[in-house]
VOPAGU-2260 file (C-alpha; in pm, 1 decimal, decimal comma):
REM VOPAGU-2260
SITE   aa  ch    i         X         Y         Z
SITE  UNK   A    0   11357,5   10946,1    9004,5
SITE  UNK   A    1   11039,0   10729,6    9119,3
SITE  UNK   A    2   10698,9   10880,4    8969,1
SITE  UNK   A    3   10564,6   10931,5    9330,8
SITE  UNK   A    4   10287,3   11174,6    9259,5
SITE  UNK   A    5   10062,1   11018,4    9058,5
SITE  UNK   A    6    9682,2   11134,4    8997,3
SITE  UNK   A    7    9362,1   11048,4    8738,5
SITE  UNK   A    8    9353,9   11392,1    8658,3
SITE  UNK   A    9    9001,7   11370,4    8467,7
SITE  UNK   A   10    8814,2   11127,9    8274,4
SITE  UNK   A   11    8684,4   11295,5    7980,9
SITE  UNK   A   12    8447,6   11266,2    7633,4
SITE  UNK   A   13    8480,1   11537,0    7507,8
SITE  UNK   A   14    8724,1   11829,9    7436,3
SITE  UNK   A   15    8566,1   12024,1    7663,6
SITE  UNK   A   16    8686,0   11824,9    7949,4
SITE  UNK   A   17    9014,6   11788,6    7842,8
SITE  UNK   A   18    9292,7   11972,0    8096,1
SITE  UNK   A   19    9357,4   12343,4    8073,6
SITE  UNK   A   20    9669,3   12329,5    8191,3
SITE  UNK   A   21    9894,7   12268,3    7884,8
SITE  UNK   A   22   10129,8   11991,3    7997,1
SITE  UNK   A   23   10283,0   11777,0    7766,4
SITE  UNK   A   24   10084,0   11441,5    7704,7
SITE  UNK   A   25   10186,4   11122,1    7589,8
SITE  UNK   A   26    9876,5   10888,3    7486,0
SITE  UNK   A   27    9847,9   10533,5    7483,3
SITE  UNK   A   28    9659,6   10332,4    7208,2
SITE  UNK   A   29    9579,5    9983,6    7120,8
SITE  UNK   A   30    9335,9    9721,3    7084,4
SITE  UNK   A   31    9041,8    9578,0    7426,6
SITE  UNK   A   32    9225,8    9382,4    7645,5
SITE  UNK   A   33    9608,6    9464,1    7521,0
SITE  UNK   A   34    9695,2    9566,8    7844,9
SITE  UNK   A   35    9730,6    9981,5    7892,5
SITE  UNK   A   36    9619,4   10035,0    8185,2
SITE  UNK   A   37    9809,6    9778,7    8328,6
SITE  UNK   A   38   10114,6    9938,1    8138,6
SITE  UNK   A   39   10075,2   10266,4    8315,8
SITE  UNK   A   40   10031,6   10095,2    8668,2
SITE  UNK   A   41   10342,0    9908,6    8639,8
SITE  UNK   A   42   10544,2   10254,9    8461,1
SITE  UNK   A   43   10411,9   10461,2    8749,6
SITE  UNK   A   44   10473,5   10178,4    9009,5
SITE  UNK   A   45   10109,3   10148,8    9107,4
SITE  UNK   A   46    9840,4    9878,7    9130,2
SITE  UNK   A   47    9504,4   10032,8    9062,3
SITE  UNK   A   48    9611,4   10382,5    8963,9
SITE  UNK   A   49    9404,3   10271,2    8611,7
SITE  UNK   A   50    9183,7   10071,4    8609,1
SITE  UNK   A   51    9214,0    9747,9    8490,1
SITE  UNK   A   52    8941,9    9496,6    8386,4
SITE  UNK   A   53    8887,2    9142,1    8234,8
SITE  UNK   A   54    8635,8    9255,1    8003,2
SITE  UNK   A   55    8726,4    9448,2    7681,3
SITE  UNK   A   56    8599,7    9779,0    7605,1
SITE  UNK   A   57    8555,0    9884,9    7989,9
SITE  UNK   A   58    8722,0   10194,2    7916,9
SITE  UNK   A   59    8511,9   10418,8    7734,7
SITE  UNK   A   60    8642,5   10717,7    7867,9
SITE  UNK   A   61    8987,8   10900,1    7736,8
SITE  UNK   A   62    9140,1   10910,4    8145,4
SITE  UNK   A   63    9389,5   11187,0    8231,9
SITE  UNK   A   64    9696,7   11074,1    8414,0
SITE  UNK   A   65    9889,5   11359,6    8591,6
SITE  UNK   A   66   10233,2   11260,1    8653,0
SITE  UNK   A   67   10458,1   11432,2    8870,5
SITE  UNK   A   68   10271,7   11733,2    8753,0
SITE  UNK   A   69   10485,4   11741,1    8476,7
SITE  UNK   A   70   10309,4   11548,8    8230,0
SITE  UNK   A   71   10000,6   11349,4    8122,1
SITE  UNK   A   72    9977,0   10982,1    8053,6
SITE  UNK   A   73    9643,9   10974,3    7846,5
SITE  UNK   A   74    9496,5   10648,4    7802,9
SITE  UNK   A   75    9253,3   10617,4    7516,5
SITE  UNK   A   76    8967,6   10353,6    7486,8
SITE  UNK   A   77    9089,2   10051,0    7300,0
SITE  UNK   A   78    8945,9    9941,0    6979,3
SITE  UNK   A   79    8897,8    9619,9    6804,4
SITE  UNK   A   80    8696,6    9327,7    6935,2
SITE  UNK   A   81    8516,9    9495,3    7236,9
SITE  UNK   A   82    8175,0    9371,2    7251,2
SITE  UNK   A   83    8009,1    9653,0    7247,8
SITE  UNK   A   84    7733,1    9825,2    7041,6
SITE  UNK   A   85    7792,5    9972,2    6694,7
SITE  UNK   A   86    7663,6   10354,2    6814,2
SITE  UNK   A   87    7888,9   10261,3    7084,7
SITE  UNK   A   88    8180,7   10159,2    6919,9
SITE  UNK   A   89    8127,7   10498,1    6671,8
SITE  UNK   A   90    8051,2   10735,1    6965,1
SITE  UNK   A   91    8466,6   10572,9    7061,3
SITE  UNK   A   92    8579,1   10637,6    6735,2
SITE  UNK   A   93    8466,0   10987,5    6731,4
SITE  UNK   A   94    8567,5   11037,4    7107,5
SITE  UNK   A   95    8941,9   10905,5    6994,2
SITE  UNK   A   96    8957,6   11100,3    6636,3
SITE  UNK   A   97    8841,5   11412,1    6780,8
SITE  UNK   A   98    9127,6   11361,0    7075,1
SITE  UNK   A   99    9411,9   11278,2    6825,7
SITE  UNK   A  100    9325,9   11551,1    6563,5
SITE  UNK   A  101    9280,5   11850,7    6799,7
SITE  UNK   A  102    9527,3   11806,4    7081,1
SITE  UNK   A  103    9841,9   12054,3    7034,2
SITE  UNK   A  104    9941,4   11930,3    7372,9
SITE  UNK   A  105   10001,8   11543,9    7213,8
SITE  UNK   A  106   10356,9   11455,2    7209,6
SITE  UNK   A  107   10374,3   11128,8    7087,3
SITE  UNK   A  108   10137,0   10817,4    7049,4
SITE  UNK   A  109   10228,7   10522,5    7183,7
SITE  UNK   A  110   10129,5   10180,0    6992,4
SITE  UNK   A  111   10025,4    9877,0    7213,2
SITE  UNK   A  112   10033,4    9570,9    7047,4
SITE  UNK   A  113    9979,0    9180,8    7230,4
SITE  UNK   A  114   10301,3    8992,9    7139,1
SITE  UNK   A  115   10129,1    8660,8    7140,2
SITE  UNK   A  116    9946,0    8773,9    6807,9
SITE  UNK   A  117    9994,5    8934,4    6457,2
SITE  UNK   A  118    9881,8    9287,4    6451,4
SITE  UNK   A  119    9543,2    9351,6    6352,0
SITE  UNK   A  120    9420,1    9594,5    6038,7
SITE  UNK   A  121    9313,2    9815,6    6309,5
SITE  UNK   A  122    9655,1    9829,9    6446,1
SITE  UNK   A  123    9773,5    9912,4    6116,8
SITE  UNK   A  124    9566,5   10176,2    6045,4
SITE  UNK   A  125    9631,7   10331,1    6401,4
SITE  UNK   A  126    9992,5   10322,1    6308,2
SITE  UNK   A  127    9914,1   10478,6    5980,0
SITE  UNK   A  128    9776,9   10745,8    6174,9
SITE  UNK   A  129   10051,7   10807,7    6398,3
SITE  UNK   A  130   10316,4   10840,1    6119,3
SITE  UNK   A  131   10073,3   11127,1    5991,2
SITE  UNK   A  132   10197,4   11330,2    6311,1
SITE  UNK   A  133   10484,0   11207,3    6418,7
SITE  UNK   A  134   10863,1   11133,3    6265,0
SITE  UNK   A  135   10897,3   10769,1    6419,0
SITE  UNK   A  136   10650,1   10528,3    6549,3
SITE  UNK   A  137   10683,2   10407,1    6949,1
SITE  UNK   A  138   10568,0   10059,1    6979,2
SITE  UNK   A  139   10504,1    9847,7    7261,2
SITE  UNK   A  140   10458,1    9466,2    7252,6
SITE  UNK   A  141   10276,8    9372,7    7554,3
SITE  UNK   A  142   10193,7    9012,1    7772,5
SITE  UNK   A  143   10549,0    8933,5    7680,7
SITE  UNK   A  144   10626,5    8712,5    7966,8
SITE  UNK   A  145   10357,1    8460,1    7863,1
SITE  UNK   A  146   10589,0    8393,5    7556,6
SITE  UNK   A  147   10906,9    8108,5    7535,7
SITE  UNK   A  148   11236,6    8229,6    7447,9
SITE  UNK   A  149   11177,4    8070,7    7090,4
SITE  UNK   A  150   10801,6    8239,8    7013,3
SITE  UNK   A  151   10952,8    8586,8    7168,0
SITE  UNK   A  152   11215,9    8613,2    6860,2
SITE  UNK   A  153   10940,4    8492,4    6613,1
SITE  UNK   A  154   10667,2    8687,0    6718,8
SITE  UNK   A  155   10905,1    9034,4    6759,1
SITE  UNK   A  156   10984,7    8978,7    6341,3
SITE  UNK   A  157   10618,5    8920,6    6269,6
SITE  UNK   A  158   10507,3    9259,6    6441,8
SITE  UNK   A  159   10816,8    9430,6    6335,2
SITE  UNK   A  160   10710,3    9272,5    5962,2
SITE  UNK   A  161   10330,8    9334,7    5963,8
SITE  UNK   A  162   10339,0    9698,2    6089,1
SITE  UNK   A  163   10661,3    9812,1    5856,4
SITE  UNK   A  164   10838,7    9902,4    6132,8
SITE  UNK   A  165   11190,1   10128,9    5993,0
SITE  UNK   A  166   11529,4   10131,9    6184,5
SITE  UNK   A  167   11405,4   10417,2    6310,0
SITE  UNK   A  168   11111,9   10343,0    6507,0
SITE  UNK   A  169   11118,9   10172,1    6824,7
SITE  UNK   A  170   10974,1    9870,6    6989,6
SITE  UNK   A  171   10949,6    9797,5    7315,8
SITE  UNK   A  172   10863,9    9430,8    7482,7
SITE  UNK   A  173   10691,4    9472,0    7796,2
SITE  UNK   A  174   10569,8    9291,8    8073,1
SITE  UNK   A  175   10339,1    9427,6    8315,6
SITE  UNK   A  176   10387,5    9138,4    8534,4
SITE  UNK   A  177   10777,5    9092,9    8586,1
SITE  UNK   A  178   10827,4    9456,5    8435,0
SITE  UNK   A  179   11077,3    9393,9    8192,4
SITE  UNK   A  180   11065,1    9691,8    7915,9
SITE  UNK   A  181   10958,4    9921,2    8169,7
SITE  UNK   A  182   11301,1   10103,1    8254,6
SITE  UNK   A  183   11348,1   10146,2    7827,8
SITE  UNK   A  184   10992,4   10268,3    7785,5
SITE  UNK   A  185   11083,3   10513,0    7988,5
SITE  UNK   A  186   11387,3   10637,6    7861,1
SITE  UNK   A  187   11182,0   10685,0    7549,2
SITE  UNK   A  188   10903,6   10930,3    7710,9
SITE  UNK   A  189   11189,1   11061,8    7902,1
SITE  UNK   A  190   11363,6   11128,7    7563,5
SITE  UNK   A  191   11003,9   11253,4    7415,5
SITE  UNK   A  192   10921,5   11507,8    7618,6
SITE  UNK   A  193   11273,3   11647,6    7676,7
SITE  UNK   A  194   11345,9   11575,4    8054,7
SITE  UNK   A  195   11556,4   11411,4    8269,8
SITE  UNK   A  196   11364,1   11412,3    8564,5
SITE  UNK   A  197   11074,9   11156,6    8513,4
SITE  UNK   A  198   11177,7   10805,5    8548,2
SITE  UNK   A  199   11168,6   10476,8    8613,7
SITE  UNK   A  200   11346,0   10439,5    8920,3
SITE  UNK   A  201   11303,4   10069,6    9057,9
SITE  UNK   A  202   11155,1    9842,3    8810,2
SITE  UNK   A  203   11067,9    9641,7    9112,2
């Protein structure tokens, strides 16, 4: 069915903030600027639901997304090239590792990637991080309608290549524009968490 009852929940910095109310979560990670909140807009069928901005490293916050009151969407703040401070950039790092290593409720961890580009080291060594906890990596490669047919096939090997992606693990091109990818992401939270009753409904 169509996520209809969508909330921000809480936007927190600490684990003190974090939601008492032990629902599954399912958090998204990835470099400034790769496109997560507008990922979450387009899965829940919503323009400004998160927000989005030009600027990298506007979300310093790790936001609570209530969905359906059945589960969280938790987006964390991106890493990599945000022009931000150092203390700044550490007080995210902290924010993020403290998040990760601490939160029973964390189902899976979804990678973001831009299609248009090689993954970074930092992408990498988020990935590294995720196989820590769990069994196969979910990996989404975003911006992919601004991609020709010819770079899409190119540039899906190269990210499948750099990141050491197995048969196992999955990767998902998205667009948050046209929202192709959308109805398979979903069928992989969908799959995640157990449930048949979150969806994707309309990818229109």
């Amino acid at each position: 069915m169509n996520a209809n009852n969508v909330s921000l929940k809480i936007s927190a910095v600490s684990a003190e903030q974090y939601p008492k109310d032990n629902k599954p979560e399912i958090a998204f990670a990835g470099r400034s600027n790769v496109g997560k909140s507008s990922l979450i807009n387009r899965l829940v069928n919503r323009k400004s639901l998160a927000r989005v901005s030009s600027k990298p490293g506007k979300t310093s916050t790790i936001n609570f997304y209530d969905i359906e009151n059945k589960i969280y969407f938790v987006d964390l703040p991106g890493y990599g090239f945000a022009k931000v401070s150092k203390s700044e950039k550490q007080k995210w790092a902290k924010m993020i590792e403290e998040y990760l290593n601490t939160r029973e409720q964390l189902l899976q961890v979804i990678l973001l990637v831009d299609s248009r580009h090689s993954p970074t080291e930092d992408d990498i060594m988020m990935l590294n991080w995720i196989r820590q906890f769990n069994d196969n990596a979910v990996v989404v490669a975003t911006k992919w309608d601004k991609l020709s047919s010819k770079e899409r096939q190119e540039n899906l090997e190269k990210i499948k290549s750099t990141l050491q992606l197995t048969e196992e693990d999955k990767i998902i091109p998205f667009s948050a524009q046209s929202g192709e990818g959308k109805e398979g992401l979903w069928e992989i939270i969908d799959d995640i968490i157990g449930s048949d009753e979150i969806g994707a409904g309309d990818v229109s």
